[in-house]
N, C-alpha and C positions, 0 to 999 in steps of 0.2 A: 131322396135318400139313396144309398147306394143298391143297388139292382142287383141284388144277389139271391137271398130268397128272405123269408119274414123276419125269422129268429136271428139271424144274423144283422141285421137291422137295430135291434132292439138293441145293441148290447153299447149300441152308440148314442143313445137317445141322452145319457146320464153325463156323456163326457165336459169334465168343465175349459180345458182348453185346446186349440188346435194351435199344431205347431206349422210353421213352412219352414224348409231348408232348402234355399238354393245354392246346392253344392256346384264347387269354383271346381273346372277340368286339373287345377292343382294348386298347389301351396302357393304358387305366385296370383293366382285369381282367387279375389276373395268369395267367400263366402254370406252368404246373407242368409239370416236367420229375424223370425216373425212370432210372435207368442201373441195371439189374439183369443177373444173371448166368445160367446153367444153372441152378445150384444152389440159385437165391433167394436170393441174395445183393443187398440193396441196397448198390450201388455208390455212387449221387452222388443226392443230390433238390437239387433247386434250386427257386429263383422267379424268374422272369423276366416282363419288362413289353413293353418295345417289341419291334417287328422286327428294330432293332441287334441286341437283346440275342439273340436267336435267331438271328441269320446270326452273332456273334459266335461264339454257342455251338456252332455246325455248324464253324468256321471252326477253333477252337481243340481239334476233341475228335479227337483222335488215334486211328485203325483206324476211321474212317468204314465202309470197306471189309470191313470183320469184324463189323460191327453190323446188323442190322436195327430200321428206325426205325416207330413208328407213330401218327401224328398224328392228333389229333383234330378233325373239324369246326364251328369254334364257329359256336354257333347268330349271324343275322344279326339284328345290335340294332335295326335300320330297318324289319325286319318288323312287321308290325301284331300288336299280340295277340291272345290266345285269343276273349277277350270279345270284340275289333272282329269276329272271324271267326266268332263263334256270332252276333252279332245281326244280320247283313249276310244269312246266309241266309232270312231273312225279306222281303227285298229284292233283290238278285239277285247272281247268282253271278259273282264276281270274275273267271275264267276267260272268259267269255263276254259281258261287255260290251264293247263293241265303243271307249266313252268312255272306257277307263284306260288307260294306259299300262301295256302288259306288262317292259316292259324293265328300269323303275324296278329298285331292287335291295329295296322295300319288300314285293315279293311272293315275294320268294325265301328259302328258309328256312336254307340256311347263307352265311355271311359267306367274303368270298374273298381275305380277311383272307391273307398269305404264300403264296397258289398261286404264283405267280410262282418264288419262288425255293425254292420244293419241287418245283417242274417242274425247275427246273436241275438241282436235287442229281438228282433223279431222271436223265435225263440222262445225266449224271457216271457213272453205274453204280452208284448207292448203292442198298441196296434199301431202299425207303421205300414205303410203305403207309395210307391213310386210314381211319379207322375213327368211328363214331357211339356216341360216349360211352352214351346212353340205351337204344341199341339193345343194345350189349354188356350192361351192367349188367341189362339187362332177359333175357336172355340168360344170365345164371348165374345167373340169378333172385336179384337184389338189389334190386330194384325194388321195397322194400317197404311200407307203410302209411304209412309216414313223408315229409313235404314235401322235394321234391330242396332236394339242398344245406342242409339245415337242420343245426344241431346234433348232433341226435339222428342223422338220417341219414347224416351222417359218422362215426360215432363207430360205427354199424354197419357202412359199409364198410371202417373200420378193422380190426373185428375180424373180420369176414372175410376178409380177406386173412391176419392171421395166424392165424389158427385153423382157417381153410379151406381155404384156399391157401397156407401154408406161408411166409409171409413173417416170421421168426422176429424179425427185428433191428430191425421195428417198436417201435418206444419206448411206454411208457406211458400219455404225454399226447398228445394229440390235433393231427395233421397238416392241415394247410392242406386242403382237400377238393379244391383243382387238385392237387396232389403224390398223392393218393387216388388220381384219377382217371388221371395220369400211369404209376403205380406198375401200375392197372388193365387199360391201353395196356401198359404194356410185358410184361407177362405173355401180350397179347395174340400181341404179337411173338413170346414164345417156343412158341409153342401152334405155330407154324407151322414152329418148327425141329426139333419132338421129337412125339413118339406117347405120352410117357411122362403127357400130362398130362389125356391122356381126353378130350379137345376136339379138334376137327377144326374147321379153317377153310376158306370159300372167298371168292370173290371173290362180290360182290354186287352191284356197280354200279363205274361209275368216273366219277369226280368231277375238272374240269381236267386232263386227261389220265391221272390218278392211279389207281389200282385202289382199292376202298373196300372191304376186308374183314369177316366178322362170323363167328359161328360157324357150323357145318354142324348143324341139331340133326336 
């Protein structure tokens, strides 16, 4: 359960659903959303694209209040890549020149994509929760040989999940890897309402006002 202190604990024991949201860096990357049960039971996967579609989805899903939600940080598309950031240390360090602009949103590595209106819900009294896709998966040790999000590496967190984790009503043929990812998140969510799943969670950081959860190892 989550590692916070007791009373705080309690107040998740009652929850009937966890949600996962893996939110797409923007309207052109979709969105994957997960509604599962205690039991593993998947409830609802969707795809979703805009911000509509996400305030749509918070707006129409009935026991907000009975759910614990947990969203993911997508990474910021404006950031510079790996490469711009291996050959630039050769030349000086981005943090410490006095010539760039710190503020840009090009050196920031998650996108701030819906804070806004996940700070409301939060707010509201919903309990919602942020979490780092990479860091998770790295985490149950999924992380494996294979290039993120490829083929192959979906097709193994597919079967992890059912075979691993008990996601039974997983279908044969192969899920969207944001619905993977979602599905991944909301298990996360339940790890902090039950003892039962051999994971402990705590707070890691907090991100927009948000708390950003990951496991206890």
């Amino acid at each position: 359960m989550l590692i916070v202190d007791a009373d705080n604990n309690k107040k998740f024991v009652d929850k009937l659903y966890f949600v996962g949201i893996s939110l797409g860096s923007s309207s052109t990357n979709e969105t994957g959303v997960a509604v599962i049960d205690k039991n593993l039971k998947i409830i609802t996967l969707d795809k979703l694209f805009s911000m509509e579609d996400v305030r749509f989805f918070f707006k129409r899903f009935v026991g907000k209040h009975n759910a614990v939600f947990t969203i993911a940080m997508p990474e910021n598309p404006l950031m510079l890549n790996a490469k711009w950031k291996l050959m630039s240390r050769e030349y000086q360090l981005v943090q410490s020149s006095e010539l760039i602009n710190h503020d840009s949103d090009w050196i920031q590595r998650y996108s701030h994509r819906g804070c806004d209106v996940f700070c409301d819900l939060k707010k509201s009294g919903v309990d919602l929760f942020r979490y780092d896709i990479h860091e998770l998966k790295s985490s149950l040790g999924l992380s494996g040989v294979y290039k993120d999000r490829s083929p192959v590496d979906c097709k193994s967190l597919q079967t992890a999940l059912k075979f691993r984790f008990g996601f039974n009503d997983l279908p044969s043929n192969m899920l969207p890897v944001s619905q993977l990812e979602a599905i991944l998140g909301a298990y996360l969510g339940l790890i902090i309402a039950t003892d039962k799943t051999g994971y402990n969670c705590k707070v890691r950081s907090h991100y927009k006002e948000i708390d950003v959860i990951g496991l206890d190892l």
